[in-house]
VEXFIDO-152220 format. One record per atom (N, C-alpha, C): residue in three letters; atom name; residue number from 1; x, y, z. Coordinates in nm, 3 decimals. Each point is the difference from the previous one (the first is absolute). Layout:
BEGIN
@aa:Ala, at:CA, i:NUM, xx:X, yy:Y, zz:Z
...
END
This chain:
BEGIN
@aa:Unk, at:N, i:1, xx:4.769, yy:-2.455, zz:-4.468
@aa:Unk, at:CA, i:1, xx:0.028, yy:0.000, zz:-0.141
@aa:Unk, at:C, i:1, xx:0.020, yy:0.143, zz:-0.047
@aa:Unk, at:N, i:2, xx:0.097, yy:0.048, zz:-0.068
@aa:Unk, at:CA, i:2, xx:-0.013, yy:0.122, zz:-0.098
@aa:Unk, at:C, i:2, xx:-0.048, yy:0.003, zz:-0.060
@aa:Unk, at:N, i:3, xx:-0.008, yy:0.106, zz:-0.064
@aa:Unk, at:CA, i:3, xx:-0.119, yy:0.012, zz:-0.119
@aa:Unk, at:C, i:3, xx:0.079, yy:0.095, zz:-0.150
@aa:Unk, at:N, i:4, xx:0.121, yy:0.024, zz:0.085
@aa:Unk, at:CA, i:4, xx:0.050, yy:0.106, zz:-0.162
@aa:Unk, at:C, i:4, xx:0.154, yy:0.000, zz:0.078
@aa:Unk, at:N, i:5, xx:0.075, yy:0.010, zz:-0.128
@aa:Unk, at:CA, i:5, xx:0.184, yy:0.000, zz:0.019
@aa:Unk, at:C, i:5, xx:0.027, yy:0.133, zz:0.124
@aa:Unk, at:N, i:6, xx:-0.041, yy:0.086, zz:0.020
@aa:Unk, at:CA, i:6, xx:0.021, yy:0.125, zz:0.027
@aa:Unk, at:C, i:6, xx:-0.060, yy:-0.007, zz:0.222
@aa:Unk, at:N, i:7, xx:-0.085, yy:-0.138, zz:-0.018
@aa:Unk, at:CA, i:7, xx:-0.029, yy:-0.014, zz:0.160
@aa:Unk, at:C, i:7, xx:0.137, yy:-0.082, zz:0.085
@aa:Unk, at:N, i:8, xx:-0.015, yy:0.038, zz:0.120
@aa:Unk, at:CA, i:8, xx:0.091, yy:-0.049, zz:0.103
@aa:Unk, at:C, i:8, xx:-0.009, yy:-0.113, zz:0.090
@aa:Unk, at:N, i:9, xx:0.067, yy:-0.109, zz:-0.033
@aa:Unk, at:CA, i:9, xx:-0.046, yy:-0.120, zz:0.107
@aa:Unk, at:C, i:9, xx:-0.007, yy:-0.055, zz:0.096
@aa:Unk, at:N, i:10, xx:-0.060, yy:-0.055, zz:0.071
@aa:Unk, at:CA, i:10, xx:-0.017, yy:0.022, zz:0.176
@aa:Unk, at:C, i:10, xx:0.156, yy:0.005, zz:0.029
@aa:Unk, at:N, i:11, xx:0.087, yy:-0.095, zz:-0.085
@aa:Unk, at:CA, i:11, xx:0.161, yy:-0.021, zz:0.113
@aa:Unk, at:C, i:11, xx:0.050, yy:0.123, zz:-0.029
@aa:Unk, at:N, i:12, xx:-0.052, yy:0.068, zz:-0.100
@aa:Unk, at:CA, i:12, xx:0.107, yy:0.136, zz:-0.064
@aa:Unk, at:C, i:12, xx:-0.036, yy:0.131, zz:0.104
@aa:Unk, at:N, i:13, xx:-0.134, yy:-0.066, zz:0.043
@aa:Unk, at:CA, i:13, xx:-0.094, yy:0.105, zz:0.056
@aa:Unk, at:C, i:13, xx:0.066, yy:0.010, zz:0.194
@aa:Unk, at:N, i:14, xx:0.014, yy:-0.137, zz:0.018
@aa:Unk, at:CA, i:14, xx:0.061, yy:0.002, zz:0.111
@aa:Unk, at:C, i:14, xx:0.186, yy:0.029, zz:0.047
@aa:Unk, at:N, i:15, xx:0.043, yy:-0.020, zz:-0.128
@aa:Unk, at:CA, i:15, xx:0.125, yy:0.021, zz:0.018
@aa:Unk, at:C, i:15, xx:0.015, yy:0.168, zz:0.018
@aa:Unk, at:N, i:16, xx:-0.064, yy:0.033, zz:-0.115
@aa:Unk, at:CA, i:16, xx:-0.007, yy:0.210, zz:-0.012
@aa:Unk, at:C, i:16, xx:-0.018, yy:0.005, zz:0.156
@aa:Unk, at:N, i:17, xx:-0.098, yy:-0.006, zz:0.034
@aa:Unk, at:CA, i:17, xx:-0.053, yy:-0.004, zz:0.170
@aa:Unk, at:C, i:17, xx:0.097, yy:-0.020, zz:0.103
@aa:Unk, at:N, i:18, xx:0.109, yy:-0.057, zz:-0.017
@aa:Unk, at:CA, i:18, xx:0.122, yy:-0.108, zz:0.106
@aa:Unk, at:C, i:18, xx:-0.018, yy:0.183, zz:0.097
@aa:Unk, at:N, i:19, xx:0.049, yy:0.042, zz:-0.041
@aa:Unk, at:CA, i:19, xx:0.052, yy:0.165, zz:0.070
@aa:Unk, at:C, i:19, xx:-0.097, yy:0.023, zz:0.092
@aa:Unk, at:N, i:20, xx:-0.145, yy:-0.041, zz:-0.031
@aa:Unk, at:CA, i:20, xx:-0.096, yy:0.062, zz:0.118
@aa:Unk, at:C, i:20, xx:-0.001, yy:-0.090, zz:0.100
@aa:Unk, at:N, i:21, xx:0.015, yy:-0.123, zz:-0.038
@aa:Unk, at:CA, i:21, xx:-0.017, yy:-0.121, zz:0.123
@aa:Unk, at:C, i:21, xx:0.049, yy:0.020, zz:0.155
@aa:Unk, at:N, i:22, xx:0.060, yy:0.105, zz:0.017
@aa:Unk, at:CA, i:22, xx:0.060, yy:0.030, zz:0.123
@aa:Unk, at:C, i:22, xx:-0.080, yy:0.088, zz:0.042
@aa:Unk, at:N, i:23, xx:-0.065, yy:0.085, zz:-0.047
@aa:Unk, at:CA, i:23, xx:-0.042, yy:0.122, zz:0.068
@aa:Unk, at:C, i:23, xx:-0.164, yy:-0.077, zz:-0.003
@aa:Unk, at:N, i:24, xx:-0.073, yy:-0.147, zz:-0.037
@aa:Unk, at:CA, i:24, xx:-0.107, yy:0.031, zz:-0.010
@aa:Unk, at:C, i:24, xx:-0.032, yy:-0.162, zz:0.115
@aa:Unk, at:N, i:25, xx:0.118, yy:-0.030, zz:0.011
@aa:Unk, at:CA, i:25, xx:-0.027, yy:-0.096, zz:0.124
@aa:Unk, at:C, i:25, xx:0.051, yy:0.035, zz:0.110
@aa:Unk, at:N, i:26, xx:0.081, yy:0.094, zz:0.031
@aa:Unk, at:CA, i:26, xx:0.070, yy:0.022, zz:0.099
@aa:Unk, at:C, i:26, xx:-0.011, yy:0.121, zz:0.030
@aa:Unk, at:N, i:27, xx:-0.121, yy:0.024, zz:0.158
@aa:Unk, at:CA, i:27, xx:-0.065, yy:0.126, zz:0.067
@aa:Unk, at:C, i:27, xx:0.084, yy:0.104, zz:0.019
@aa:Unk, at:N, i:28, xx:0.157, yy:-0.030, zz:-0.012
@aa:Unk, at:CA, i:28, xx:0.095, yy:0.150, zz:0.022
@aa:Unk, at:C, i:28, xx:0.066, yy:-0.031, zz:-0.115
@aa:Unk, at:N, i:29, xx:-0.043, yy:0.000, zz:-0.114
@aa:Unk, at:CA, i:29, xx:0.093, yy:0.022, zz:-0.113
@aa:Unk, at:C, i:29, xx:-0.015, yy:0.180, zz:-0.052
@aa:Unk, at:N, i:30, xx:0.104, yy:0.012, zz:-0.045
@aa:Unk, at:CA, i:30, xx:-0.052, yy:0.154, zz:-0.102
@aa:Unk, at:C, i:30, xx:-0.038, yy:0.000, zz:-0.109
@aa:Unk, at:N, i:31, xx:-0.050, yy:0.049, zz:-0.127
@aa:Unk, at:CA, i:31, xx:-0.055, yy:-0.006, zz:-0.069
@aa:Unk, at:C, i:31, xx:0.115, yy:0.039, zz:-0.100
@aa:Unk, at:N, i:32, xx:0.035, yy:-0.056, zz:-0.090
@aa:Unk, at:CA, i:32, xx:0.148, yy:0.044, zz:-0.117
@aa:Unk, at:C, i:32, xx:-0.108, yy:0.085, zz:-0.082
@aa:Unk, at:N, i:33, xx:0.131, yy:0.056, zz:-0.068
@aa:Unk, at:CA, i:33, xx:-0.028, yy:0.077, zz:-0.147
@aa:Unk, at:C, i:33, xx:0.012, yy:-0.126, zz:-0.107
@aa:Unk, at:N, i:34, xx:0.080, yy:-0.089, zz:0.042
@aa:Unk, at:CA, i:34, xx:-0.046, yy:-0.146, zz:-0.080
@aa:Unk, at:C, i:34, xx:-0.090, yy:-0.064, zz:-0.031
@aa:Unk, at:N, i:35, xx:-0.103, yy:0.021, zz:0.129
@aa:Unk, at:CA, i:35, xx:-0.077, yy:-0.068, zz:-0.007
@aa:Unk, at:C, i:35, xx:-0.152, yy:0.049, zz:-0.100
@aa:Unk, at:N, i:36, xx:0.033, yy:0.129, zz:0.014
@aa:Unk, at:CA, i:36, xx:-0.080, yy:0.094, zz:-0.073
@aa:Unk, at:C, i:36, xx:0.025, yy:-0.007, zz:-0.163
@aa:Unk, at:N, i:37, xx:0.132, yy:0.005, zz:-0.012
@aa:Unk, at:CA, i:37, xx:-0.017, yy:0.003, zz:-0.130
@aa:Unk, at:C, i:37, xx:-0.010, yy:-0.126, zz:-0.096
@aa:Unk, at:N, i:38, xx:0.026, yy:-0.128, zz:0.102
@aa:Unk, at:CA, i:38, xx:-0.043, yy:-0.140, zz:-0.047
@aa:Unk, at:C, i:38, xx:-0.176, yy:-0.024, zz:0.011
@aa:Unk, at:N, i:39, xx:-0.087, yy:0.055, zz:0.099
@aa:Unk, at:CA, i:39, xx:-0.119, yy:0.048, zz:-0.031
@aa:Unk, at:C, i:39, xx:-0.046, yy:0.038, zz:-0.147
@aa:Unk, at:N, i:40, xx:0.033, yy:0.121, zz:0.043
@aa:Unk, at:CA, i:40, xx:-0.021, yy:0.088, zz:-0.153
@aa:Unk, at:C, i:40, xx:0.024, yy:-0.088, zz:-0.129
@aa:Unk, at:N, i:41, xx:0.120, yy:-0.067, zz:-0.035
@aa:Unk, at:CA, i:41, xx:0.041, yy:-0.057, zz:-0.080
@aa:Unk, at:C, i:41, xx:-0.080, yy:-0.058, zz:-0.012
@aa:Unk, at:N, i:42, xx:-0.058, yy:-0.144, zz:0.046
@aa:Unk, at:CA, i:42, xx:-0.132, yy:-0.115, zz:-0.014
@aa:Unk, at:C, i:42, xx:-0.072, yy:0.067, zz:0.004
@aa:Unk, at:N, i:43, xx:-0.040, yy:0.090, zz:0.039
@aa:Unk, at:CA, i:43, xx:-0.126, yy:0.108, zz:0.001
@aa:Unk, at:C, i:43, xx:-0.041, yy:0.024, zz:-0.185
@aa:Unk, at:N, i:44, xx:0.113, yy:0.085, zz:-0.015
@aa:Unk, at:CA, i:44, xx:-0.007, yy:0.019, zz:-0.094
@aa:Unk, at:C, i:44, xx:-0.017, yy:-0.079, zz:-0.162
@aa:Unk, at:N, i:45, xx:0.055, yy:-0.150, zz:-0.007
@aa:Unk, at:CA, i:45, xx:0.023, yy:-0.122, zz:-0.094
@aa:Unk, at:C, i:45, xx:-0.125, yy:-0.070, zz:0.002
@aa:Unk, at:N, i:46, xx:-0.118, yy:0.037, zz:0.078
@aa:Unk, at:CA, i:46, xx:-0.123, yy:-0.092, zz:0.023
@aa:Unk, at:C, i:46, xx:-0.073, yy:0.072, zz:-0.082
@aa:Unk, at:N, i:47, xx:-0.092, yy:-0.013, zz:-0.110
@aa:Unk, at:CA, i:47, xx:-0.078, yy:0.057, zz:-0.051
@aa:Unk, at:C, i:47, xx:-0.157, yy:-0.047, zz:-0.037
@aa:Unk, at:N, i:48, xx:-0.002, yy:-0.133, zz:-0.002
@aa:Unk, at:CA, i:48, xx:-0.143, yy:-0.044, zz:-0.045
@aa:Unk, at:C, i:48, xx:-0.058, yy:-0.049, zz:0.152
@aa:Unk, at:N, i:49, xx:-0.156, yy:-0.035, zz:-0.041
@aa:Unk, at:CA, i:49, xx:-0.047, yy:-0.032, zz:0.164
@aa:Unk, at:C, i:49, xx:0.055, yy:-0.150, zz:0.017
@aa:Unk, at:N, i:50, xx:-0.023, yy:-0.112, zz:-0.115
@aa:Unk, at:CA, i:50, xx:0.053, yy:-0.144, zz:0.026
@aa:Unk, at:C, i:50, xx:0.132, yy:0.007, zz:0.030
@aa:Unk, at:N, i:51, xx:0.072, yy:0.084, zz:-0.034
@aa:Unk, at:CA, i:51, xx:0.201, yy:0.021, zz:0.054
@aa:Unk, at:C, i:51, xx:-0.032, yy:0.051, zz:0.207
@aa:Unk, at:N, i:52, xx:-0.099, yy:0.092, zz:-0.021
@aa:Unk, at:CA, i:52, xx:0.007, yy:0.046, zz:0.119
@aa:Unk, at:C, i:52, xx:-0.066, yy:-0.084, zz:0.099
@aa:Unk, at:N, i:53, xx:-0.081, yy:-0.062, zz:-0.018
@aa:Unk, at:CA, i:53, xx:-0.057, yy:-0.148, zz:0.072
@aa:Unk, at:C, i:53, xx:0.104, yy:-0.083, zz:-0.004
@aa:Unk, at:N, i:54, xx:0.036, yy:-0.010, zz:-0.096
@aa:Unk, at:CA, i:54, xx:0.107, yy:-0.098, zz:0.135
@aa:Unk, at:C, i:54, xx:0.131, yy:0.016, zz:0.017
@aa:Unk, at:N, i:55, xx:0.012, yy:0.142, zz:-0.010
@aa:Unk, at:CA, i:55, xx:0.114, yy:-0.004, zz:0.094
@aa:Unk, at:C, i:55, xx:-0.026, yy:0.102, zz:0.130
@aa:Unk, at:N, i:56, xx:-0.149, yy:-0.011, zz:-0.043
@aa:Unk, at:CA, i:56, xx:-0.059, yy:-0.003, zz:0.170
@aa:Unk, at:C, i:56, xx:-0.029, yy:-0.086, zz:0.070
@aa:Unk, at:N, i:57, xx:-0.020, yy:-0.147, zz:-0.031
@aa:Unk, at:CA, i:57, xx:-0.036, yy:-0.124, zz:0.054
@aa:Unk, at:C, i:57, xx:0.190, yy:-0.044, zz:0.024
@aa:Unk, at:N, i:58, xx:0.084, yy:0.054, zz:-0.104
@aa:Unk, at:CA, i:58, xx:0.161, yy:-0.120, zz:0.063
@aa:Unk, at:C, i:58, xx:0.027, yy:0.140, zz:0.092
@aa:Unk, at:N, i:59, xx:-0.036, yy:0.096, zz:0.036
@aa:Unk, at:CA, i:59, xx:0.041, yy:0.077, zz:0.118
@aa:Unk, at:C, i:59, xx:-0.011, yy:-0.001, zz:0.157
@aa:Unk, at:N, i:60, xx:-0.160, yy:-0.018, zz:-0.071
@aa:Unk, at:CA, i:60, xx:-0.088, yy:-0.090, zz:0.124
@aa:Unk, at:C, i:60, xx:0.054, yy:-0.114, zz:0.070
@aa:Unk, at:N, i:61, xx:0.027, yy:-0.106, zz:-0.086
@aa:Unk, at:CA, i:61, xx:0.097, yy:-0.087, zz:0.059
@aa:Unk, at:C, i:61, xx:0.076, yy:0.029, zz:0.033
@aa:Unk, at:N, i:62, xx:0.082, yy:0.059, zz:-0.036
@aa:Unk, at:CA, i:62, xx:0.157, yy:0.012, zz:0.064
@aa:Unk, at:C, i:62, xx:-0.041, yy:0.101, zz:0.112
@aa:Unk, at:N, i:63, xx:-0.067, yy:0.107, zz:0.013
@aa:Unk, at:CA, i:63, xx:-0.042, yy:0.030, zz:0.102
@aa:Unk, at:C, i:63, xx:-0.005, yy:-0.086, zz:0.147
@aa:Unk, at:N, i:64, xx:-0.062, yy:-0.095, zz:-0.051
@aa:Unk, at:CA, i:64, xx:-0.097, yy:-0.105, zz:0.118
@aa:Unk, at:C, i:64, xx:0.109, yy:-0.109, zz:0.051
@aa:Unk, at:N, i:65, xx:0.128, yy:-0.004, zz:-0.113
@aa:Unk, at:CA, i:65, xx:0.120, yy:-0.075, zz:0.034
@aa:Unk, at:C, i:65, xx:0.068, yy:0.068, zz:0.072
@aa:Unk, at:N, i:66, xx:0.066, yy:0.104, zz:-0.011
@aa:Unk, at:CA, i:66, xx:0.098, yy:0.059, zz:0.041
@aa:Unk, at:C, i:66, xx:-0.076, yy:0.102, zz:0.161
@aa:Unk, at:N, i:67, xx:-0.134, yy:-0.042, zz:0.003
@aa:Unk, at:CA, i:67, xx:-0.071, yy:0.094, zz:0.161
@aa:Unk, at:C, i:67, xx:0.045, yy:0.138, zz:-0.043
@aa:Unk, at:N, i:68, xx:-0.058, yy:0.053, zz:-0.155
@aa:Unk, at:CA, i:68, xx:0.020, yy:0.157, zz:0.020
@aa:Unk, at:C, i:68, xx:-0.107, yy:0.087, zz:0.046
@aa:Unk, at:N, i:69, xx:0.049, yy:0.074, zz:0.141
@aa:Unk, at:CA, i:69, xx:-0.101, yy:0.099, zz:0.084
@aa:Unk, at:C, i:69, xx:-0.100, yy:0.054, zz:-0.090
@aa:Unk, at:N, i:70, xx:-0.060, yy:-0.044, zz:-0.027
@aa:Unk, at:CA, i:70, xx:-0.167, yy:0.072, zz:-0.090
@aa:Unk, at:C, i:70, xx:0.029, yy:0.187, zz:0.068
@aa:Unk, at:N, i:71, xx:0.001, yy:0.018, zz:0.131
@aa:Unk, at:CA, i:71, xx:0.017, yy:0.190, zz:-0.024
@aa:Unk, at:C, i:71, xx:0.139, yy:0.054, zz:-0.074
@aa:Unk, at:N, i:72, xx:0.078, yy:-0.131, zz:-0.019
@aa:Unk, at:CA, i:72, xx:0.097, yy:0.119, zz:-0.076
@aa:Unk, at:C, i:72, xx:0.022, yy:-0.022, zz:-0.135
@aa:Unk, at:N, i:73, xx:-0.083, yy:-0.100, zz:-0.041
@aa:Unk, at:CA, i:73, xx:-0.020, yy:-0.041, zz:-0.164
@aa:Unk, at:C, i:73, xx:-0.123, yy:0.124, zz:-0.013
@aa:Unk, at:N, i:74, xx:-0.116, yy:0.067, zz:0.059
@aa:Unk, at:CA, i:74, xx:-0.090, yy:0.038, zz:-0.030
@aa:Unk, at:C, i:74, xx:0.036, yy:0.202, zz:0.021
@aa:Unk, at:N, i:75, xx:0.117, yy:-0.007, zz:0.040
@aa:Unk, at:CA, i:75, xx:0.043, yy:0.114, zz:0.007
@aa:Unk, at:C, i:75, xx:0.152, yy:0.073, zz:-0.113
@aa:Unk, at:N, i:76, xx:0.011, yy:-0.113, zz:-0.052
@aa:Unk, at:CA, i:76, xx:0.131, yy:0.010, zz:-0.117
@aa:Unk, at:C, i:76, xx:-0.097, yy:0.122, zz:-0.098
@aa:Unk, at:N, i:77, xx:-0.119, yy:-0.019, zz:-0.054
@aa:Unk, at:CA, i:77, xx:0.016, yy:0.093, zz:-0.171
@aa:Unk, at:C, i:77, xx:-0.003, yy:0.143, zz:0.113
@aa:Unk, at:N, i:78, xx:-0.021, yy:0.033, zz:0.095
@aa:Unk, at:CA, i:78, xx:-0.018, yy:0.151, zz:0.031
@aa:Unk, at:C, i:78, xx:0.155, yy:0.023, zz:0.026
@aa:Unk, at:N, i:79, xx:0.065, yy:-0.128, zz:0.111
@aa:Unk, at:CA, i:79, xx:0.156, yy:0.068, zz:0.018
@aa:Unk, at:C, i:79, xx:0.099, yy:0.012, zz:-0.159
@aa:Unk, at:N, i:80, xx:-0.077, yy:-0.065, zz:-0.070
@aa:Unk, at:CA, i:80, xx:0.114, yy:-0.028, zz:-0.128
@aa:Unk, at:C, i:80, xx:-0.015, yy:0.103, zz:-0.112
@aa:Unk, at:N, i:81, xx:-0.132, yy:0.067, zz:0.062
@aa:Unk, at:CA, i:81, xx:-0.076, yy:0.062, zz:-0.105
@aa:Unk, at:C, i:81, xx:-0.043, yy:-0.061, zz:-0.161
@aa:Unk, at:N, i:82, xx:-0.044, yy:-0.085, zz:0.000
@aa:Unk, at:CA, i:82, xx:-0.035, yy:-0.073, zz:-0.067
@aa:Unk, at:C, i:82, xx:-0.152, yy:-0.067, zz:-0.001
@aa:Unk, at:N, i:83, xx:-0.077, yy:0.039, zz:-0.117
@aa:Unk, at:CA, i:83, xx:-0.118, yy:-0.095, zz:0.006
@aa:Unk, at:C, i:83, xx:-0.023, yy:-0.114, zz:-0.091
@aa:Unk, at:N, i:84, xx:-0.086, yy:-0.061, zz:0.099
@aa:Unk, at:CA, i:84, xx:-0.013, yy:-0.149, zz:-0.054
@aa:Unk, at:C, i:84, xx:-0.145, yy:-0.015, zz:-0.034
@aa:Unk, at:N, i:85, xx:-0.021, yy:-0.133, zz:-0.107
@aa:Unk, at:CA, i:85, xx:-0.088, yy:0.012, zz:-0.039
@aa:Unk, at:C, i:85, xx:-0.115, yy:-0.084, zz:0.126
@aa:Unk, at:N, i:86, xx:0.020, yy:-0.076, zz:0.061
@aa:Unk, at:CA, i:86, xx:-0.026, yy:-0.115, zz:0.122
@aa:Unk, at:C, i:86, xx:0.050, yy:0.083, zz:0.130
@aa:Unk, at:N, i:87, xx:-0.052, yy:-0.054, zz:0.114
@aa:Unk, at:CA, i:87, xx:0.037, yy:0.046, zz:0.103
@aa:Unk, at:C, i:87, xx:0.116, yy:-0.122, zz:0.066
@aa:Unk, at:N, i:88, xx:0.082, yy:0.053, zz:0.061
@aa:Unk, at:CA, i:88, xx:0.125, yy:-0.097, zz:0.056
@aa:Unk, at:C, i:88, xx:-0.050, yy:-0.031, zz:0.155
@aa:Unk, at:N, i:89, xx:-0.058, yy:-0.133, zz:-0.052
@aa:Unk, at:CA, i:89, xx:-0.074, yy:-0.006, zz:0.132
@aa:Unk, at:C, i:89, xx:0.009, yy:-0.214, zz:-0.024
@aa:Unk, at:N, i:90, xx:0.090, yy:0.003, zz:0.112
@aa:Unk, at:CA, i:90, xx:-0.032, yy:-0.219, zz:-0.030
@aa:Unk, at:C, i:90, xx:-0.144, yy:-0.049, zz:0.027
@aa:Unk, at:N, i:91, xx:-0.112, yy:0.083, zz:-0.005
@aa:Unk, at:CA, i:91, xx:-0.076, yy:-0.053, zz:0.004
@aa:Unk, at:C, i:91, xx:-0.137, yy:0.012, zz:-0.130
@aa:Unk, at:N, i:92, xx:0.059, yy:0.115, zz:-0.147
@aa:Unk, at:CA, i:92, xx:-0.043, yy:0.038, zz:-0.069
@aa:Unk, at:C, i:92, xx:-0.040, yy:-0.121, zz:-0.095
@aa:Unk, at:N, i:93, xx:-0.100, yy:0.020, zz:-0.095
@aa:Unk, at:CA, i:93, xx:-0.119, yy:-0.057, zz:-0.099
@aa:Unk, at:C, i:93, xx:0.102, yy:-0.042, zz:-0.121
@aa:Unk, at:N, i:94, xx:0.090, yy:-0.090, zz:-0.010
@aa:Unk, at:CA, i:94, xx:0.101, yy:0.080, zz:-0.157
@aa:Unk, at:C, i:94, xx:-0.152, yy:-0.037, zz:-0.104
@aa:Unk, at:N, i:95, xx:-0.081, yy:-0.076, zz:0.028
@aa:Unk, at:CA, i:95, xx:-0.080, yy:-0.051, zz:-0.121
@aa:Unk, at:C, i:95, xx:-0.091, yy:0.137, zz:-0.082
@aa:Unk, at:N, i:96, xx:0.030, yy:0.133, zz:0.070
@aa:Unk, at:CA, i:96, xx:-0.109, yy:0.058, zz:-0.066
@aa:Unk, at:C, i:96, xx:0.144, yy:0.137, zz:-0.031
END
């Protein structure tokens, strides 16, 4: 559920994302400048903790759908330079 006009919704959340899907299931992908700045972007549009819960729980899923390598989801905010508020990890808490 959202909570205010200004949050992003899991499909909006996964479509922004389309660009990384290659580099985060597939062990010889390279890492785009796309993919970074579609990061950043959702990075940036998330602001409350109930917005950020769950679109840490529809990530999670799609994570767990699509078999994305947990070391290279947990290594994106340092290559992208980007911090997050959660750790990018398919096995993270979204409830807290």
């Amino acid at each position: 559920m959202i909570s205010n006009a200004n949050a992003v919704s899991c499909p909006q959340a996964i479509t922004m994302l389309l660009p990384c899907q290659d580099y985060l299931v597939n062990p010889s992908a390279k890492l785009t400048v796309s993919f970074c700045q579609a990061a950043s972007k959702l990075n940036n549009m998330v602001h409350s903790k109930v917005d950020l819960k769950d679109l840490c729980s529809c990530l999670k899923q799609a994570a767990a759908s699509l078999h994305v390598i947990g070391d290279r989801a947990k290594s994106l905010p340092g290559q992208c330079h980007i911090q997050v508020p959660v750790p990018l990890d398919p096995n993270v808490d979204c409830s807290r």
